[in-house]
C-alpha positions in Angstrom: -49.4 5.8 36.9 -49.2 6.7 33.4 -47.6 4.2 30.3 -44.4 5.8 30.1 -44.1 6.0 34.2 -45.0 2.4 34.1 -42.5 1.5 31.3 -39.8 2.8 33.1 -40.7 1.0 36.3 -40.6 -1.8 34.3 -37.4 -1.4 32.4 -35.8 -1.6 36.1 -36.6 -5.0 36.3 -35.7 -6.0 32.7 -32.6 -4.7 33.1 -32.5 -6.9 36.4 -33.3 -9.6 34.5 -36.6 -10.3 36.4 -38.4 -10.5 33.2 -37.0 -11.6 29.7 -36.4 -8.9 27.7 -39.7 -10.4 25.2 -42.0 -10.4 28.3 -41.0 -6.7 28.0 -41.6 -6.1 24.3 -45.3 -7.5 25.1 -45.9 -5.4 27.5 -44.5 -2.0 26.1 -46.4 -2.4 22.5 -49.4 -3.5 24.6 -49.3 -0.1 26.5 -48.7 2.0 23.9 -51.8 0.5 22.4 -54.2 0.5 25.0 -56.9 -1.6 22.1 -54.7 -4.6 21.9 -57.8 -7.3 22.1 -54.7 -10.1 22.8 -53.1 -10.6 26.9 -50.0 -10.5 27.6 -48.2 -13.5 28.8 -45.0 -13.0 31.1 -42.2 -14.9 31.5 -39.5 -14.6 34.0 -35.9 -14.8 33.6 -35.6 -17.8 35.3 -37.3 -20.2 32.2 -35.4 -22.6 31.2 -37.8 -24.5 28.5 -36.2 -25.4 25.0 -38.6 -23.8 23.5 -39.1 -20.6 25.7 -35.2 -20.2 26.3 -33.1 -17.6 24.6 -33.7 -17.9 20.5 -30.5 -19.5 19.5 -31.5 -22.8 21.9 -35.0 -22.9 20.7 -36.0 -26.6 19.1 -37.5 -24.5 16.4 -34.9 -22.5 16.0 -32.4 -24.8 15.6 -34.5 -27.2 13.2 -35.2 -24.4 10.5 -31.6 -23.8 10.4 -30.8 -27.5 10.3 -33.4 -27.6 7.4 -32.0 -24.9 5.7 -28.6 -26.5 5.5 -30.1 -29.4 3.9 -31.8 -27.0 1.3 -28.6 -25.0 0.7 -27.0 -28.5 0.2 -29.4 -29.3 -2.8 -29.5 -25.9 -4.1 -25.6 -25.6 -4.5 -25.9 -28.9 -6.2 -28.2 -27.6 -8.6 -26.1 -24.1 -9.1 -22.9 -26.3 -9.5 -24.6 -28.4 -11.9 -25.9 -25.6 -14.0 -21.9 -24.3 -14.0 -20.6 -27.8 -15.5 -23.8 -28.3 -17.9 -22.6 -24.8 -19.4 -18.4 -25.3 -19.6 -19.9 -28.9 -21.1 -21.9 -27.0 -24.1 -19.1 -24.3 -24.1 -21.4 -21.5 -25.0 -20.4 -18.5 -22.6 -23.3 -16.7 -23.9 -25.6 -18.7 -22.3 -24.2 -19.0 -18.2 -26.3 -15.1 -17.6 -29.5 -16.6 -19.2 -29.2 -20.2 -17.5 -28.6 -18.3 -14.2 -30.8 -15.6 -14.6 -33.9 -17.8 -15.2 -32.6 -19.6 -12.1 -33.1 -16.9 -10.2 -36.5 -15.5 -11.7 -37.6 -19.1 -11.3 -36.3 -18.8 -7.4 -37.6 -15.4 -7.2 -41.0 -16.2 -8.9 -41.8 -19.7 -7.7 -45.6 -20.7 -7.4 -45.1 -22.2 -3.6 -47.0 -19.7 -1.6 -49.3 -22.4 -0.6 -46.8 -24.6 1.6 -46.9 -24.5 5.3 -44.6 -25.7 8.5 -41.3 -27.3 7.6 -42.2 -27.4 4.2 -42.4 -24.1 3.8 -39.5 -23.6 5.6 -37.2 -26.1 3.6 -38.5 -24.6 -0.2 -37.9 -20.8 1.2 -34.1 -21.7 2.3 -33.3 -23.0 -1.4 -35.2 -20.4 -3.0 -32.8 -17.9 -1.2 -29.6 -19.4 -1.8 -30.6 -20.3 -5.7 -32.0 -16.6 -6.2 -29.0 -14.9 -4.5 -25.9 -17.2 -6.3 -27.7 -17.4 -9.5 -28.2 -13.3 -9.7 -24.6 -13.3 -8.6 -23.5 -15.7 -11.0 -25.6 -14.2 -13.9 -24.7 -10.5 -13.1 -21.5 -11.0 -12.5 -20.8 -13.0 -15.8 -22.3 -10.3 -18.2 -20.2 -7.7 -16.5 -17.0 -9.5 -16.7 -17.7 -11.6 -20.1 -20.3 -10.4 -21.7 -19.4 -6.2 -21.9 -16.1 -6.4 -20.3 -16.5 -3.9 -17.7 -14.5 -5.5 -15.1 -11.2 -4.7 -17.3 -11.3 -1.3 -15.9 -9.6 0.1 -13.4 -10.0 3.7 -14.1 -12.6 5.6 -11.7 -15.4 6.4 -12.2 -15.7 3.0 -14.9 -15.4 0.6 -12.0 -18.5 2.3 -10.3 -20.6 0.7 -13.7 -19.2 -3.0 -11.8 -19.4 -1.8 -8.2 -23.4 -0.2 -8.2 -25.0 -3.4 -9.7 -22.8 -5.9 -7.4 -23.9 -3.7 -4.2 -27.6 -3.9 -5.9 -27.2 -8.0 -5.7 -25.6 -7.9 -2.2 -28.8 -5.7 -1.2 -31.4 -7.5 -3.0 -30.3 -11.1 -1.6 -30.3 -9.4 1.6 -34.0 -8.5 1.0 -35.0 -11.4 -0.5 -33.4 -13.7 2.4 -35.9 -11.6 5.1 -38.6 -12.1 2.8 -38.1 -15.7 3.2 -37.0 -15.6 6.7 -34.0 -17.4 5.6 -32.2 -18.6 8.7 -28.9 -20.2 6.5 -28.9 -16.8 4.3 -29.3 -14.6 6.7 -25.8 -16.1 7.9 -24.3 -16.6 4.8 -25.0 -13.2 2.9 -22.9 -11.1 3.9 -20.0 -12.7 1.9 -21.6 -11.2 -1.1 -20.2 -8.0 0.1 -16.8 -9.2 -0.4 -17.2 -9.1 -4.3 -18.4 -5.5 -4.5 -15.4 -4.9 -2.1 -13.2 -6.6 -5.0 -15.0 -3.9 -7.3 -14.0 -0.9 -5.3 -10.4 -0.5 -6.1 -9.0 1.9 -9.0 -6.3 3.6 -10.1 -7.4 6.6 -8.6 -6.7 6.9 -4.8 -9.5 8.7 -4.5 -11.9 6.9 -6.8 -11.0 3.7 -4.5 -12.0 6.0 -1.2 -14.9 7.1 -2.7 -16.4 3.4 -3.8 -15.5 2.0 -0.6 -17.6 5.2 1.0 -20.6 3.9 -1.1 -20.3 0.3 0.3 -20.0 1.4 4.0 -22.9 3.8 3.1 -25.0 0.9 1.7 -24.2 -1.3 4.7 -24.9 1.3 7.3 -28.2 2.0 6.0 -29.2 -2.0 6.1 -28.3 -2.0 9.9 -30.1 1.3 10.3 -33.4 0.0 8.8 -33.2 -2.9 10.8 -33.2 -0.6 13.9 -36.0 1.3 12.9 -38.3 -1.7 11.8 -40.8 -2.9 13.4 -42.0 -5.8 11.1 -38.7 -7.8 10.8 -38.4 -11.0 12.0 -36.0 -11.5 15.3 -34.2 -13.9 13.0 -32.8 -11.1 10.8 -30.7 -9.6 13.2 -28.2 -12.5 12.6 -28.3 -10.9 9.0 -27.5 -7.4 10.4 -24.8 -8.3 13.0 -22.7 -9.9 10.4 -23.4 -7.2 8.1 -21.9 -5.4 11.0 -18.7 -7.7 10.4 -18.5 -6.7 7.0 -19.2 -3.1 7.8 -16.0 -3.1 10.3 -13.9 -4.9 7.8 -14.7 -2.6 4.6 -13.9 -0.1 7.5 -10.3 -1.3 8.1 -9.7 -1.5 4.5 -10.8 2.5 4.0 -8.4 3.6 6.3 -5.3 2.7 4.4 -7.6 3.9 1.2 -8.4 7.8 2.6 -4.7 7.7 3.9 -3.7 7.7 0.0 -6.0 10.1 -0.9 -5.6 12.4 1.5 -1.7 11.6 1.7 -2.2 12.0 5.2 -2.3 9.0 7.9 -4.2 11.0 11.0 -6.9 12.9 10.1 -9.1 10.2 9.2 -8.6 7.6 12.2 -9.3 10.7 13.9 -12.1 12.1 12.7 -13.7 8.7 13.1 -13.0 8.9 16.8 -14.0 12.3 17.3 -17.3 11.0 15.6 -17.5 8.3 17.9 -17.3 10.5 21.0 -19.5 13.3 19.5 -22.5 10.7 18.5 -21.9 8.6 21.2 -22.3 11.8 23.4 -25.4 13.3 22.4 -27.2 9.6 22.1 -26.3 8.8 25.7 -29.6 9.8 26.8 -31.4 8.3 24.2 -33.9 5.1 24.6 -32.0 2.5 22.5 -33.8 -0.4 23.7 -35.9 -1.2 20.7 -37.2 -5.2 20.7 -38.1 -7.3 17.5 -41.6 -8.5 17.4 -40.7 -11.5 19.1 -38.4 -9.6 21.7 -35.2 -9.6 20.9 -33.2 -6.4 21.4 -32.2 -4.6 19.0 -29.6 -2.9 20.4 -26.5 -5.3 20.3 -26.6 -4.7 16.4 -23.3 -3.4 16.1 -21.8 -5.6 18.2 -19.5 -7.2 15.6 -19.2 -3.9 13.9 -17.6 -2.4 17.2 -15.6 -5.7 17.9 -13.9 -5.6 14.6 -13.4 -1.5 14.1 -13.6 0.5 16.9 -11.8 -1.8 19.5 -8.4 -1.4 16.9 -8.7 1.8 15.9 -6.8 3.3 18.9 -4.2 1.6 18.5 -3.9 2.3 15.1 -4.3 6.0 15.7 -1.8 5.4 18.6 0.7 4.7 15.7 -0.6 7.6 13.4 -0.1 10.7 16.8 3.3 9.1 17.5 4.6 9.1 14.0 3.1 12.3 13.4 3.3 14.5 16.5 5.8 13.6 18.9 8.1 11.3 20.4 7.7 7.5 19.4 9.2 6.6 22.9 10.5 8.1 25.7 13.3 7.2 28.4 12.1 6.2 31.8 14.8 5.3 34.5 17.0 3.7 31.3 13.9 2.1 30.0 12.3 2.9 26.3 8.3 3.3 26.5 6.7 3.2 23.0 4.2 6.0 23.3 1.5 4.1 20.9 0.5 1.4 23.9 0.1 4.7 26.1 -2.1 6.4 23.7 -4.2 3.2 22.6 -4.7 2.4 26.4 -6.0 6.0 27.1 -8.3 6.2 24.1 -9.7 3.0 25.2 -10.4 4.1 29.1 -12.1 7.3 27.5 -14.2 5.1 25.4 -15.2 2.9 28.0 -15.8 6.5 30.9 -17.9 7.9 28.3 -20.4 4.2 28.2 -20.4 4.8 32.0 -21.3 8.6 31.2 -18.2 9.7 33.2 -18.6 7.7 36.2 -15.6 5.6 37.0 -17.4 3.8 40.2 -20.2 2.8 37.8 -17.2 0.4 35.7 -17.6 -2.1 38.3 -20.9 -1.3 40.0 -23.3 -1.5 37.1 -22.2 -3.2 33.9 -25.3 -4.7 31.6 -24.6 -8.0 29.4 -28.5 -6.8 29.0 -27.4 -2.7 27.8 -25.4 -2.8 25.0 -23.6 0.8 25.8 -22.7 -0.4 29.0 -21.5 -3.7 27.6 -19.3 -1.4 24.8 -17.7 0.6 27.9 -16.5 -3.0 29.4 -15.0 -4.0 26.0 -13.3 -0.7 25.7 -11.9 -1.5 29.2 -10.9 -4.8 28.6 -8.9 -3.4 25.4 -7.4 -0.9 27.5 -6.2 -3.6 30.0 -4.6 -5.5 26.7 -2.8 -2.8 26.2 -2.0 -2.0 29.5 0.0 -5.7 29.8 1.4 -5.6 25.7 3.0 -2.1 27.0 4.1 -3.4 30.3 5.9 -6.3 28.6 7.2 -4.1 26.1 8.6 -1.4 28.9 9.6 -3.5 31.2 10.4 -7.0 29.5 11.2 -9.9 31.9 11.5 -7.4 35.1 7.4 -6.8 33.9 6.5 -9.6 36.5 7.9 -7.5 39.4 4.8 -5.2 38.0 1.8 -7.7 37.5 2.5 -10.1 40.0 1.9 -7.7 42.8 -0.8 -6.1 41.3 -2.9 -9.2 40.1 -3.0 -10.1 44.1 -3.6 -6.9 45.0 -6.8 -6.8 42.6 -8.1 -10.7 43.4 -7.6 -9.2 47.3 -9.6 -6.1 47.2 -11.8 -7.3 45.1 -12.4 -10.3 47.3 -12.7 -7.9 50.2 -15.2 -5.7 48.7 -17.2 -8.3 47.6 -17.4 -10.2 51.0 -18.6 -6.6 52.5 -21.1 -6.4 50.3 -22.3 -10.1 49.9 -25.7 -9.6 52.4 -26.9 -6.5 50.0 -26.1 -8.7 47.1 -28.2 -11.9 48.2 -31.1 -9.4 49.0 -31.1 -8.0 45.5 -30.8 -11.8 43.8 -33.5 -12.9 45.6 -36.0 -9.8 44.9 -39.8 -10.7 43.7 -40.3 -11.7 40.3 -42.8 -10.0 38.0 
């Protein structure tokens, strides 16, 4: 049997959660490089060890972050300091200096030398003091210092928005250069200043900064994907970039509706994008591991979560207001089209994560295959909807609807799972590799 034959036998029982999804890693980079001098250990699913269990319950895990909380506590002490020592001299010119050597100093410091915890405690500060200070520093010659912040005319807010999306971007770097558990938490709220830069007089000026933000994001969760030297720990960085991604996202649909003095083409261009990409990727191998094992795939978790789960409703409002009826009379009943069009867009979400096969819905959804795990979210979305538009049809005579139905669901479900209970032991007690 060949590698790739062998990889996909394997991936069977990853996905089956025989192995842990690291054990896999190992194995894969160890067959695709037949010279590996190292073994590779494997671990099943069923390890429960602190320090072997998933990474967010890992005693190491948990005291890096714990000691980067106490360095981020002494480094904002020194950053706040700094602030008061320069309102107490009252010499404005001096905050971008004080700060900037802050953040050279953080940037530049001779600690290469310490190991273990220690190591661990200096790099957390120097991450925190380097990104705030440069903040602090660019930020204050922009605003004080030249005065470019008093513009609002496009394309003058762009000399305020570029270097603020340069500091958001080099914190971010500098945090995974010092594997800066606390940071990589904590910096995507330095997208929210270069998000207070975006905004102009010009509707389209305002569309076009928030484009170069979104850009900037999607390209830090697309390196991410593609690397294969960054620690698992980053990924925290890059699924709450993901957050910010999906919030700058909300925000730029109200911006292109201005400029384009149109409310539907956007929303839906953004879904026909969605169903185009997600279309011609189906077939694609997504499941690309850190170093350490950790997939890479549930990367745009929060970025889905936030956007895409919303959209169709808000699209829902754009087709009714735009192309049709808002609501329609049923047997003296009003039904508000937008729950109707939300809960449909949902459903085809979540058919096209099951590539078109409704049985699949309930037979094989992943918590481990992060396209599968989209399709379920879609679903449940589609459900909310389902019940908001129910109680919004039907009102109080709505439990006439669900009542039957939710026993009708627990009962066949119930049924179907009894039938199939001696093929399910079978499978849960299958060999372990």
């Amino acid at each position: 049997m060949d590698s790739e034959a062998f990889l996909r036998r394997l991936e069977t029982h990853r996905q089956g959660r025989r192995i842990t999804d690291e054990s896999y890693a190992r194995i894969a980079a160890h067959e695709r490089n037949p010279g590996a001098p190292h073994p590779v250990p494997i671990v099943t699913g069923a390890s429960d060890l602190v320090d072997h269990g998933p990474y967010l319950f890992r005693k190491a895990y948990n005291m890096k972050f714990s000691l980067g909380v106490a360095a981020t506590l002494g480094a904002t002490l020194i950053l706040v300091g700094t602030g008061l020592l320069c309102a107490l001299i009252e010499v404005d010119e001096l905050v971008t200096p004080m700060f900037g050597i802050i953040a050279l100093a953080a940037y530049f410091a001779p600690v290469s030398h310490l190991e273990g915890r220690a190591k661990d405690f200096v790099s957390e500060a120097r991450s925190v003091l380097f990104a705030v200070a440069l903040l602090i520093s660019v930020a204050w010659f922009l605003f004080e210092i030249v005065e470019w912040g008093d513009s609002y005319e496009f394309p003058d807010n762009l000399r305020v928005l570029l270097p603020i999306v340069g500091v958001a971007l080099f914190a971010s770097h500098f945090a995974r250069q010092m594997d800066a558990y606390v940071s990589h938490a904590l910096t995507w709220a330095m997208w929210f200043f270069a998000l207070g830069s975006a905004f102009s007089s010009s509707d389209f000026g305002t569309a076009f900064s928030l484009s170069i933000i979104m850009a900037a994001l999607v390209a830090e969760m697309v390196w991410e994907w593609l690397s294969d030297t960054r620690p698992s720990s980053s990924g925290v960085q890059a699924a709450m970039q993901g957050m910010m991604l999906g919030i700058i996202a909300w925000v730029s649909l109200f911006a292109y509706e201005e400029w384009l003095d149109n409310d539907f083409v956007y929303p839906l261009f953004l879904l026909l994008g969605w169903f185009v990409v997600a279309e011609l990727t189906k077939n694609t191998r997504w499941a690309r591991f850190y170093p350490s094992g950790g997939n890479k795939g549930w990367l745009p978790a929060l970025f889905v979560l936030v956007f895409f789960t919303g959209l169709p409703l808000y699209t829902g409002f754009q087709i009714s207001d735009n192309f049709g009826p808002d609501e329609i009379g049923v047997a003296g009943f009003d039904l508000h089209l937008i729950w109707v069009y939300a809960f449909i867009i949902h459903v085809l979400m979540g058919l096209q994560a099951f590539d078109w096969k409704p049985v699949d819905v309930v037979g094989k959804p992943s918590l481990s295959e992060p396209r599968t795990n989209y399709g379920s979210i879609f679903f449940v979305m589609a459900f909310v909807w389902f019940v908001i538009g129910g109680v919004d049809f039907l009102e109080d005579l709505a439990a006439y609807l669900f009542l039957p139905l939710g026993f009708l669901v627990l009962a066949f479900g119930t049924w179907r799972l009894i039938r199939s209970s001696s093929k399910s032991l079978k499978e849960d007690r299958g060999p372990s590799v």
